[in-house]
C-alpha positions as CSV (number, residue, x, y, z in Angstrom):
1,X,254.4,6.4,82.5
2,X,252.9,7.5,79.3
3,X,255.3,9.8,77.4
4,X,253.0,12.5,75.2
5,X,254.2,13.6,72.3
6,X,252.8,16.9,73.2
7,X,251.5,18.6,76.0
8,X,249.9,22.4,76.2
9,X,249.2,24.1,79.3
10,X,248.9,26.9,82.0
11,X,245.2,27.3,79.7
12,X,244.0,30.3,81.1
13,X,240.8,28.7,79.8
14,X,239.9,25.0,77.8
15,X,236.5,25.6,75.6
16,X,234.7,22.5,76.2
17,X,231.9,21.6,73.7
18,X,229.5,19.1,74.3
19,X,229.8,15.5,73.1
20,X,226.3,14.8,71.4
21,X,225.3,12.0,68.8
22,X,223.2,14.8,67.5
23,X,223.9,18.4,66.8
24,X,223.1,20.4,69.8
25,X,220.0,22.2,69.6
26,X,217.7,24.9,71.9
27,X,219.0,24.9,75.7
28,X,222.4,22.9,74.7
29,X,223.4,25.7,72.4
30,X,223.5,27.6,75.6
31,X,225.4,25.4,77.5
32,X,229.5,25.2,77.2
33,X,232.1,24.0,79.5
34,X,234.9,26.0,80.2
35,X,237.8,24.7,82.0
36,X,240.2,27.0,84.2
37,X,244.1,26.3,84.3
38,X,243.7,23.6,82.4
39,X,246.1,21.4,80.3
40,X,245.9,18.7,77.5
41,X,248.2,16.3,76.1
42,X,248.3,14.4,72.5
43,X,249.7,11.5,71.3
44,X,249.4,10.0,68.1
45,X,247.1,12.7,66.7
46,X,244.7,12.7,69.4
47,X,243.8,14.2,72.6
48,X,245.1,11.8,75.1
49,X,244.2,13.5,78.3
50,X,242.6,16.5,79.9
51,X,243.4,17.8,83.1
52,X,245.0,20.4,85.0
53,X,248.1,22.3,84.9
54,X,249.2,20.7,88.4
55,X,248.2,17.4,87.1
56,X,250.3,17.9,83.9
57,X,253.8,18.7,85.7
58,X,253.5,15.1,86.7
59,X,253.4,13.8,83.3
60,X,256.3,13.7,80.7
61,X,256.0,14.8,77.2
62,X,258.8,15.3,74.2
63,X,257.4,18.9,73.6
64,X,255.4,20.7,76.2
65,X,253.9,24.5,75.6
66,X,253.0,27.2,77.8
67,X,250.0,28.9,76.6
68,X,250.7,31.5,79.0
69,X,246.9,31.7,80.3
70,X,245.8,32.2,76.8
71,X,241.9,30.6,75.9
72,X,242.2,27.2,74.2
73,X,239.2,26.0,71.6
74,X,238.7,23.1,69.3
75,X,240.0,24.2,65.7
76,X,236.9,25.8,64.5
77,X,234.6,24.6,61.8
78,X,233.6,26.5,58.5
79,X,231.0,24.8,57.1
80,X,230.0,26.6,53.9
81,X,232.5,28.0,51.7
82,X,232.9,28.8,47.9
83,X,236.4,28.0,47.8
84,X,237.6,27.5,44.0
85,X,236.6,29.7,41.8
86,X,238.5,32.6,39.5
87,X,238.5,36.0,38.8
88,X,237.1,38.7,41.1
89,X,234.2,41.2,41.1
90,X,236.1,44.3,43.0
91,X,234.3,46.6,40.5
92,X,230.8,45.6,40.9
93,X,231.4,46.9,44.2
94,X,231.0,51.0,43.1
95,X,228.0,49.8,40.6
96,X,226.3,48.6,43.7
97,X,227.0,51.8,45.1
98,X,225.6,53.7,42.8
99,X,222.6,51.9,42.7
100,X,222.9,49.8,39.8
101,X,220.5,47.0,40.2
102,X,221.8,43.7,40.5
103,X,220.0,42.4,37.2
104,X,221.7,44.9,34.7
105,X,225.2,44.1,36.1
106,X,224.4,40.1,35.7
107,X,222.9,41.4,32.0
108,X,225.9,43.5,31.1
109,X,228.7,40.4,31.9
110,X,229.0,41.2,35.5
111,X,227.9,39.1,38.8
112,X,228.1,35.1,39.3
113,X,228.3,35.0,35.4
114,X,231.8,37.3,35.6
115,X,233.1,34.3,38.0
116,X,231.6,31.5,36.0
117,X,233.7,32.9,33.0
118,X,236.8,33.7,34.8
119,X,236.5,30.0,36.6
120,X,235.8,28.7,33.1
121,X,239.5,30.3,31.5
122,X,241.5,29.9,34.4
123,X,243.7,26.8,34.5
124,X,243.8,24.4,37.1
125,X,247.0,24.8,38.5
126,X,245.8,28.7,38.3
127,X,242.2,28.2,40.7
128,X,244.4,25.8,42.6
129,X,247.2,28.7,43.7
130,X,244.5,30.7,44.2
131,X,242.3,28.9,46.4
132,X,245.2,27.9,48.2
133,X,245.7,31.8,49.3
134,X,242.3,32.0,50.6
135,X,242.7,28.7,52.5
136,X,245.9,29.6,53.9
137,X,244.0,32.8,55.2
138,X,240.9,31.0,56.7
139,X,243.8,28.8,58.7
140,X,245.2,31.5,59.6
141,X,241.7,32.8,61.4
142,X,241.7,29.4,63.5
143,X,239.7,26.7,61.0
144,X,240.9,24.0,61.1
145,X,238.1,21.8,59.4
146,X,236.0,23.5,56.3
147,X,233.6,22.7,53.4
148,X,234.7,23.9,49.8
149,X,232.1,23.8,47.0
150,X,231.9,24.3,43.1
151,X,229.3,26.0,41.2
152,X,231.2,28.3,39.5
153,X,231.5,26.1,36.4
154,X,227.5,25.6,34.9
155,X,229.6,23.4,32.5
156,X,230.6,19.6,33.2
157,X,234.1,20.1,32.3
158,X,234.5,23.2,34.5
159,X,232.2,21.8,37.7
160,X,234.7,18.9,37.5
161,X,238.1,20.7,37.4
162,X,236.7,22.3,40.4
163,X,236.3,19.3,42.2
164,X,239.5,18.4,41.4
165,X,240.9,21.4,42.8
166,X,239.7,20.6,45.9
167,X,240.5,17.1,45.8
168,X,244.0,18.3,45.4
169,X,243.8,20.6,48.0
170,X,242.8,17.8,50.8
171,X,245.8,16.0,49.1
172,X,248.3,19.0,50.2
173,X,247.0,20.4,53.2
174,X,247.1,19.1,56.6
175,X,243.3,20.2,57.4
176,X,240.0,18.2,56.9
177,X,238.4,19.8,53.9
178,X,234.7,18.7,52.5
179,X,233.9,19.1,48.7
180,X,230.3,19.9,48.0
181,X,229.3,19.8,44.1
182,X,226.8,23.2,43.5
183,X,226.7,22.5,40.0
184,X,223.1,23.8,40.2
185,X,224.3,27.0,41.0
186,X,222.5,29.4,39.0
187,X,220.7,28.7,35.1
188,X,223.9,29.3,31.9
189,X,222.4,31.8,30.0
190,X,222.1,29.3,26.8
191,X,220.0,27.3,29.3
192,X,217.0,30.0,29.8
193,X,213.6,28.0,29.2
194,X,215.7,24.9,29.5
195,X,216.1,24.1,33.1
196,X,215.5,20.8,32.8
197,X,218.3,20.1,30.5
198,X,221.0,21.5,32.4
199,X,219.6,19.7,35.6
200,X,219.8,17.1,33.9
201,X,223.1,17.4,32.4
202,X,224.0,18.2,36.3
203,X,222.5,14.8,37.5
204,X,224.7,12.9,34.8
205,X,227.4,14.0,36.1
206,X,226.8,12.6,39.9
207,X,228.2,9.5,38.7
208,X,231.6,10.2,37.4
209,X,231.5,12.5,40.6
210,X,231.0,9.6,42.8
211,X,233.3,7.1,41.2
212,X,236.3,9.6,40.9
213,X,235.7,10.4,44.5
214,X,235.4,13.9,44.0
215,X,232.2,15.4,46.8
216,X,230.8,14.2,49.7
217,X,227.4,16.0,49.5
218,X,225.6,17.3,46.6
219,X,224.0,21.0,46.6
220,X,221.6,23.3,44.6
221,X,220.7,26.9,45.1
222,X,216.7,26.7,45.5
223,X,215.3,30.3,44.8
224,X,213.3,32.7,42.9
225,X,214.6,32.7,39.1
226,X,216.7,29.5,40.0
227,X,215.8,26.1,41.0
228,X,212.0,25.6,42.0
229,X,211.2,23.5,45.2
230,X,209.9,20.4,42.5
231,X,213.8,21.0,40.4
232,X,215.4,21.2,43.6
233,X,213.6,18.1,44.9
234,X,214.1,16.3,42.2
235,X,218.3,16.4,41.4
236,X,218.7,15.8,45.5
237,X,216.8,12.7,45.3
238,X,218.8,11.2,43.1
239,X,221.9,12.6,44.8
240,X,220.8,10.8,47.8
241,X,220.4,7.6,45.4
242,X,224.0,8.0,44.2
243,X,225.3,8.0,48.1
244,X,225.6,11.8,48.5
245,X,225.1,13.7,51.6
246,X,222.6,16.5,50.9
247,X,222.7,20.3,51.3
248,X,220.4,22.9,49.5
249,X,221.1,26.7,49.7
250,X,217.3,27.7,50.9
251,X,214.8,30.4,51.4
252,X,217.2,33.0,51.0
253,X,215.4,35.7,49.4
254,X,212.0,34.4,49.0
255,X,210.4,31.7,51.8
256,X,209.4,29.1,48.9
257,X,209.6,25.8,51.1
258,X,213.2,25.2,50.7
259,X,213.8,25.0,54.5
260,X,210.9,21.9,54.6
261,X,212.7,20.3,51.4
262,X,215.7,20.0,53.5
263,X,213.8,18.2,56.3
264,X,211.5,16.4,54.4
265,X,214.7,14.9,52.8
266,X,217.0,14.2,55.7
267,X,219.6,17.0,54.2
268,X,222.3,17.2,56.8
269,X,221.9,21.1,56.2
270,X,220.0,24.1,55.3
271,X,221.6,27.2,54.4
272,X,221.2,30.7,54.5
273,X,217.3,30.5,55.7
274,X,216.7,34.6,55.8
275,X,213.6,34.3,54.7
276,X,212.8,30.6,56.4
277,X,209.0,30.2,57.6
278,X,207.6,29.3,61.0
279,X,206.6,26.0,59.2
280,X,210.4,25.6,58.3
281,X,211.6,26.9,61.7
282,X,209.3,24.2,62.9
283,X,210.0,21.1,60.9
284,X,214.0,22.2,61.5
285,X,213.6,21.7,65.2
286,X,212.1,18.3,65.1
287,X,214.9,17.4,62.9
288,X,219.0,16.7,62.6
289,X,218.6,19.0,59.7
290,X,221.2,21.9,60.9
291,X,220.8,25.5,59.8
292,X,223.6,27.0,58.5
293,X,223.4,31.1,58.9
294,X,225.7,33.2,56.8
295,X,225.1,36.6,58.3
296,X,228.0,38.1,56.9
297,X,226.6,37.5,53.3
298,X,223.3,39.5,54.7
299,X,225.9,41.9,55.5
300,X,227.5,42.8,52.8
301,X,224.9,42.9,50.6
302,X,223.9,45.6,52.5
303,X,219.8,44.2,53.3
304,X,218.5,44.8,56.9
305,X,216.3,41.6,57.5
306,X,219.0,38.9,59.1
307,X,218.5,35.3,59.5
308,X,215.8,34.9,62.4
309,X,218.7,32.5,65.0
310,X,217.3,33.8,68.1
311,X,213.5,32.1,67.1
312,X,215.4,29.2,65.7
313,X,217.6,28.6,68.7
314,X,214.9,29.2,71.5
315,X,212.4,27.0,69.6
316,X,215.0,24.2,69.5
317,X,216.9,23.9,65.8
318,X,220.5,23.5,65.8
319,X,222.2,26.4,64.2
320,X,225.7,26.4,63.2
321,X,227.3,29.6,61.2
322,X,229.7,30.0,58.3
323,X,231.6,32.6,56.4
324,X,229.5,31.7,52.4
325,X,232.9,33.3,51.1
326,X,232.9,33.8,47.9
327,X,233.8,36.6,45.4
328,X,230.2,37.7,44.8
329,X,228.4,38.3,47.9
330,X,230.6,37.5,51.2
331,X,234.5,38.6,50.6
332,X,235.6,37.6,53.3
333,X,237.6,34.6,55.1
334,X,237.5,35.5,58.9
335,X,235.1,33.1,60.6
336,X,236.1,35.7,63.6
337,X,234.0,38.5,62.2
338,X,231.2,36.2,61.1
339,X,231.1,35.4,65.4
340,X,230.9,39.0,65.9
341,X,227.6,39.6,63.3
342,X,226.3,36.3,65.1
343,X,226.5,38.7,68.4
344,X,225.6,41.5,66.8
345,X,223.2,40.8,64.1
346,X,221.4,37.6,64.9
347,X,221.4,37.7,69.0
348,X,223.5,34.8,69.9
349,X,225.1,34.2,73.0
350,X,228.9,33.8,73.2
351,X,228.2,30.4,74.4
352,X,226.2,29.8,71.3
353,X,228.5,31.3,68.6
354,X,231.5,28.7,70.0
355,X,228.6,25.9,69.6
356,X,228.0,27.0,66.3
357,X,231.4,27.3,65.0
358,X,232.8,24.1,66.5
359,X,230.3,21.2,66.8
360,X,226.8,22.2,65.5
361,X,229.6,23.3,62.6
362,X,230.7,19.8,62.0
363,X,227.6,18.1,62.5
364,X,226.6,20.4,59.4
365,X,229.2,18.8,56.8
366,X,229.5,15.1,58.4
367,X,232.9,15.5,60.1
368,X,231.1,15.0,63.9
369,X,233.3,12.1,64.7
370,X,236.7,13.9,64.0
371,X,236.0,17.8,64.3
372,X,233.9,20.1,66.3
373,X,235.3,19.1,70.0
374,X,237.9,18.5,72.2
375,X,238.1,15.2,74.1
376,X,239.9,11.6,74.5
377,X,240.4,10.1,71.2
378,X,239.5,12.7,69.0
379,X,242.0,14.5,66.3
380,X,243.7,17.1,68.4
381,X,242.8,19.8,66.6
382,X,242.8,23.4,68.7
383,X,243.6,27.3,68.3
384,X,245.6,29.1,71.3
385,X,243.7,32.5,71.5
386,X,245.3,35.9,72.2
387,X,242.0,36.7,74.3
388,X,241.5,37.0,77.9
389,X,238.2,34.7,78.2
390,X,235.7,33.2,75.5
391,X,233.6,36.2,75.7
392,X,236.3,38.4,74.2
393,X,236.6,36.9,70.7
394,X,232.8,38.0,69.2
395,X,233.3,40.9,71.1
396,X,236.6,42.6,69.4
397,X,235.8,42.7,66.3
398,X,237.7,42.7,62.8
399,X,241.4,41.7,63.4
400,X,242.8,38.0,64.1
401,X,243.1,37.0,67.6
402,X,244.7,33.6,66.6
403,X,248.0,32.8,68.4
404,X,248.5,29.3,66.8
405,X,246.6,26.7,65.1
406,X,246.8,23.1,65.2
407,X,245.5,20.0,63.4
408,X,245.8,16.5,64.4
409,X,248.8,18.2,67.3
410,X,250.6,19.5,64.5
411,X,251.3,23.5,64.3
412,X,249.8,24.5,61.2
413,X,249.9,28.0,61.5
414,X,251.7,30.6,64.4
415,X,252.4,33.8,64.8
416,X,256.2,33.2,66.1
């Protein structure tokens, strides 16, 4: 007889999503498997077997937990996340509320150009004790898998240390992190009437990128008084040269074809897509392409027009969600409350917002094969709930209903 090296159960319920070679999408967002007095058992890393908790008395195991009729879910998936960076904009916050436009605060120092300078003089050990904080925190909320990005450099040297940071940080901690480079973030100042320079100077550095080892996917914020659809095209076709994965953050404000770019290129995501148009909507669901939503960014800026999910979902695109923190425009690191905006602001079913967070999630940065799901062979990774049910969690909103978190069967973060 097989003797586990770990086996968790009395599950007062096991949140099953579905195995797909494709990100789930329309009716399957709907659909999730929830198993009662369950129980599951690793070895090795993995989930080795799912059953119940009569079956599991039968098996031995050198550690076996009760999770005292607590809800069990694969470790959940953040999938867009501005990790690194230094500095923060706490007062920006009363200019806002006093109705100081956006424009004079970016033309008096303030907004991502207050980051970009504090990334810029901080040290690396400095952005790396920082953004270990905010990743400790995010564990802490029940992620076990996420995606960091730069883009608070606009500078070669600073975009790199970045990455560096982040390739350090898969080095130390025992969760799957993705590194995105954003060095097309927003246009230096110096760079005003010279776009293509600095997207060029961006694109040079996809190469050292590459070799060093330092991103996965390659990103670029396509907007109004940013990138234009024909810039944005252009550095994410030679990304995909180079061997990245491709991302764009689209049709945000203005609905200027980003969302189509994404498609027409085979980008493994879209994000944001507030302003995304039927056409988009449209080519998204006869795609792979999954749309990321980042309502709590919508949120916090305080706008009223959220990111149209319900259309999306019922006319077939997969949708996965994400927290966008970052210091500027989503301060926050709990995924939780970004499943409660999902319910609240964008119409998704509880059964969708798990989807979202767990598989469609890791279909959105690559990590399918290892993250997302919870079955035989897969990297045990899994958060014990203090929650009755899996309808509970969007609906209590604003504290942390994680009991413990897990990655690859190892407790990486507990309350006791």
């Amino acid at each position: 007889m097989m003797n586990y090296d770990l086996i968790v159960y009395n599950i007062g319920q096991l949140i099953l999503p579905k195995s797909s070679p494709k990100p789930l999408n329309g009716e399957e967002m709907k659909q999730l498997t929830i198993k009662e007095n369950a129980a599951i058992a690793v070895q090795d890393k993995k989930i080795a077997w799912i059953g119940s908790t009569e079956e599991s008395y039968k098996l031995d195991a050198r550690e076996r937990i009760d999770a005292k009729r607590r809800v069990v879910s694969p470790g959940l998936v953040d999938p867009h996340t501005h990790l690194v960076f230094g500095g923060s904009r706490e007062k920006e916050l009363a200019m806002k509320q006093a109705g100081i436009p956006y424009l004079d605060i970016l033309a008096n120092g303030g907004g991502i150009l207050s980051t970009v300078e504090a990334t810029k003089q901080a040290s690396e050990d400095e952005l790396f004790e920082k953004a270990a904080f905010h990743l400790d925190r995010m564990i802490s909320y029940g992620v076990t898998t996420i995606e960091a990005k730069s883009g608070y450099g606009l500078d070669p040297a600073t975009e790199m240390k970045q990455l560096r940071v982040v390739k350090r940080l898969k080095e130390k901690y025992p969760i799957t992190i993705v590194s995105t480079f954003l060095g097309p973030h927003a246009i230096p100042p110096t760079y005003k009437g010279k776009e293509e320079r600095f997207l060029h100077e961006m694109i040079d550095l996809l190469d050292d990128i590459k070799e060093n080892k330092l991103a996965d996917f390659a990103d670029i914020f396509c907007e109004t008084g940013v990138f234009t659809i024909e810039q944005s095209r252009h550095f994410l076709e030679r990304a995909k040269e180079k061997g990245f994965g491709l991302k764009i953050h689209a049709d945000e404000i203005d609905s200027l074809g980003g969302t189509e770019l994404a498609v027409a290129l085979g980008a493994t995501s879209a994000d944001h897509l507030v302003a995304a148009s039927d056409t988009g909507i449209s080519d998204l669901a006869n795609s792979h392409t999954v749309a990321v939503l980042l309502p709590g960014t919508t949120f916090y800026l305080g706008k009223d027009s959220f990111a149209r999910a319900r259309k999306m979902i019922d006319e077939g695109v997969a949708v996965a969600l994400a927290t966008d923190f970052n210091p500027g425009s989503c301060v926050t690191e709990n995924i939780q409350l970004i499943m409660s905006l999902a319910a609240l602001k964008l119409k998704m079913t509880a059964e969708e917002i798990w989807n979202a967070v767990t598989v469609n999630a890791a279909f959105a940065i690559g990590k399918q094969d290892e993250a997302g799901i919870l079955e035989i062979g897969r990297l045990a990774n899994f958060v014990i709930w203090e929650v009755p049910n899996y309808l509970y969690l969007p609906y209590h909103f604003g504290v942390n209903h994680a009991n413990s978190v897990y990655h690859s069967g190892s407790k990486i973060w507990g309350r006791h």
